[in-house]
C-alpha positions, 0 to 999 in steps of 0.5 A: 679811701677819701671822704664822700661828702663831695656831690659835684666837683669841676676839674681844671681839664686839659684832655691830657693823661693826668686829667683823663685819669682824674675823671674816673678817679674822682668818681670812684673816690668820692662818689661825685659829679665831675663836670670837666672845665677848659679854658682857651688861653689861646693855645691852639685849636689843636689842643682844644679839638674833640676835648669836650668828647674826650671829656664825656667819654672819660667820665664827665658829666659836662665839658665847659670850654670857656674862650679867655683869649682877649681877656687874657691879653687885655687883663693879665698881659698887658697890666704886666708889662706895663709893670715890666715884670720879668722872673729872674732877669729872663723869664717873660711869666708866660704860664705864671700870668695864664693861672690866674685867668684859668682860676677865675673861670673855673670858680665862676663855673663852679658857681654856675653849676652848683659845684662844692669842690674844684679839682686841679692835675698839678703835682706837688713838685711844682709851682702851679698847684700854689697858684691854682689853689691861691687863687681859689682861696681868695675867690672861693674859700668855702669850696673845697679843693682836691688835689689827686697828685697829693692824695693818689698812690699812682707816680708814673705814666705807666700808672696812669695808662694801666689805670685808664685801660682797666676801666676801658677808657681811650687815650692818645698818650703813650708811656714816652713822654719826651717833654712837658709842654704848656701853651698859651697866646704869650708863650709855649714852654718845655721841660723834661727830655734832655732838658732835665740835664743843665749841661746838655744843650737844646736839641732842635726838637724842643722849640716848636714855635719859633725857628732857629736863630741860624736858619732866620732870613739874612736879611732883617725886618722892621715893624713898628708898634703903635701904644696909647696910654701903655697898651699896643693897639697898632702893628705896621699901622693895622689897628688890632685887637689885643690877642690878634696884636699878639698874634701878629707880633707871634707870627712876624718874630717866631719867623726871625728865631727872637723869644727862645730863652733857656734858664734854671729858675727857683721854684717857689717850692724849693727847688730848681728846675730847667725850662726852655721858653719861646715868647716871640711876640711878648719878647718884641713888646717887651722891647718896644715897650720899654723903648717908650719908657726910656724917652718918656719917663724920668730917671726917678720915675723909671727907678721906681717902676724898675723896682716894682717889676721885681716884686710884681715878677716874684708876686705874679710868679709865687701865685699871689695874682688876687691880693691887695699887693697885686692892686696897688703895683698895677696901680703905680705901673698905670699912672706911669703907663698914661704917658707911654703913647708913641711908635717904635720900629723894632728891627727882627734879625737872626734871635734878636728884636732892638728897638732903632726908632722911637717916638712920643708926644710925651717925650722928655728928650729935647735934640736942644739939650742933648746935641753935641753940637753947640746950642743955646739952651745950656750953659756948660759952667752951670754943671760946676756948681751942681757937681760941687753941690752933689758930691758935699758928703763925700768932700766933707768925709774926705776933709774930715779924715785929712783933718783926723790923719 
């Protein structure tokens, strides 16, 4: 049995099988207020649909839904890929980036409603319980945190069903769960199933959002992105806000199979796990994006952005969303990102989305210079003194060693 000195928690509520056991078991457990929280990441009205019932029915006082879609996009995603941050070569962050948003909101509830716990449902296996409770260390440290994963002696579905059907309480859920899924405007993920087998390919099944590369349409189609100062404000000349920019790219990829991606990847906690990703829009943007980069920064420019994405992908990914660290990489990303205005035609076919076209009121390139063509602006003799000079360390090592041999 736990300590009672906890009056009123909120729950990170997701209306699935866990949280709706979570209800009652923080009841009985610690004598407490439970007030159920949601945040629309946009994951869909689906999921989101009769949640603040089922919230009531399983035990909650209160039911905060709490609408994060825009901010979402505007505040977590697009500073992101201005920083071009990308996990282990591969993975666009999708869940990673949705935590800290979901975190925030849920202290700021906690807050409004007097609470002097948080609760989340994420097991001790993964990564999301070092970011839920990262995050709640730098907003709220004096509110206490519950982890029932941690503390209960349930460990299967079946524990959790029988648990739930004792007490009387409704749930959807069976005890055959194929895959874990997690949703949101930037992306949706699964794991489990056949998935848990690296050697096992993919069965149709599992991709929910996008269609199969093979069963695209044979014929390709263009769109082109308009940015200003590093943020997508255009698609096909339609000015849009930043979830609906999302939206629209979400809807134009998935329909030519680009996003899906299949990875083992390092847990922050030791181990490794197989998922499978489908971020069709970010995948586009992702492109475009860095099409501008490439004809508006400079070579050391780019340099030093290509390396602040690795660690802003390994901070974003570890939980560290609220730290000193996290400001300053946002804010070298910016001063790079002011400059990144122009338009990209991305070409969507069959899996893929390449950037064929791309323009820039910043751009470095000069058809003057680069023309293989002659031209009047570069004297070809010149490079002879600058490659001399360039490579001296290495003509003084090799003397040095003619000398000594």
């Amino acid at each position: 049995m736990t300590d009672q000195t906890v009056k009123k928690v909120v729950l990170a509520y997701s209306g699935g099988l866990d949280t709706s056991a979570i209800i009652p078991w923080l009841k009985e457990n610690y004598d407490c207020e439970v007030v159920a929280f949601a945040a629309d990441v946009g994951q869909g009205d689906e999921e989101l649909e009769g949640l603040e019932q089922k919230a009531l029915a399983s035990g909650a006082s209160e039911c905060h839904i709490v609408d994060l879609k825009e901010a979402f996009v505007s505040e977590y995603i697009y500073p992101t890929v201005m920083t071009g941050a990308v996990y282990e070569g591969q993975y666009l962050l999708g869940t990673s980036m949705a935590r800290p948003i979901i975190a925030k909101a849920q202290v700021e509830v906690a807050r409004k409603v007097g609470a002097d716990a948080l609760c989340h449902g994420c097991t001790g296996k993964g990564n999301d319980q070092v970011r839920f409770e990262g995050a709640f260390s730098a907003l709220a440290p004096d509110l206490r945190v519950i982890a029932p994963w941690r503390e209960w002696d349930m460990v299967s579905r079946e524990d959790l069903l029988a648990y739930l059907a004792e007490r009387n309480i409704a749930t959807t859920a069976s005890a055959t769960k194929i895959y874990s899924r997690d949703a949101n405007a930037w992306h949706i993920s699964h794991e489990g199933g056949e998935l848990e087998d690296p050697w096992c390919e993919p069965t149709e099944q599992v991709w929910t959002m996008t269609v199969s590369p093979e069963q695209a349409p044979d014929k390709p189609e263009r769109i082109q992105l308009g940015f200003e100062q590093g943020r997508l404000i255009t698609v096909n000349g339609d000015a849009l806000s930043p979830y609906q920019a999302l939206v629209k790219l979400n809807q134009l990829a998935a329909a030519h199979g680009v996003g899906r991606l299949d990875i083992v990847e390092n847990r922050l906690v030791g181990m490794k796990s197989r998922g499978c990703y489908e971020t069709p829009g970010g995948y586009v943007m992702m492109a475009a994006y860095k099409a501008l980069e490439h004809l508006v920064l400079s070579k050391d420019s780019l340099k030093f952005r290509e390396q602040i994405a690795l660690e802003f992908s390994h901070l974003v990914y570890d939980g560290r969303w609220f730290t000193p660290l996290k400001d300053a990489i946002l804010d070298a990303a910016q001063s790079f990102a002011k400059d990144i205005t122009g338009e990209v035609v991305i070409k969507l076919y069959k899996g893929q989305a390449t950037a064929v076209q791309r323009r820039s009121p910043n751009s470095l390139y000069s058809e003057d210079f680069a023309t293989f063509g002659a031209d009047d602006v570069y004297d070809q003799r010149h490079a002879e003194g600058f490659i001399r000079l360039y490579s001296l360390s290495s003509r003084i090592k090799a003397i040095k060693s003619q000398q000594q041999g």
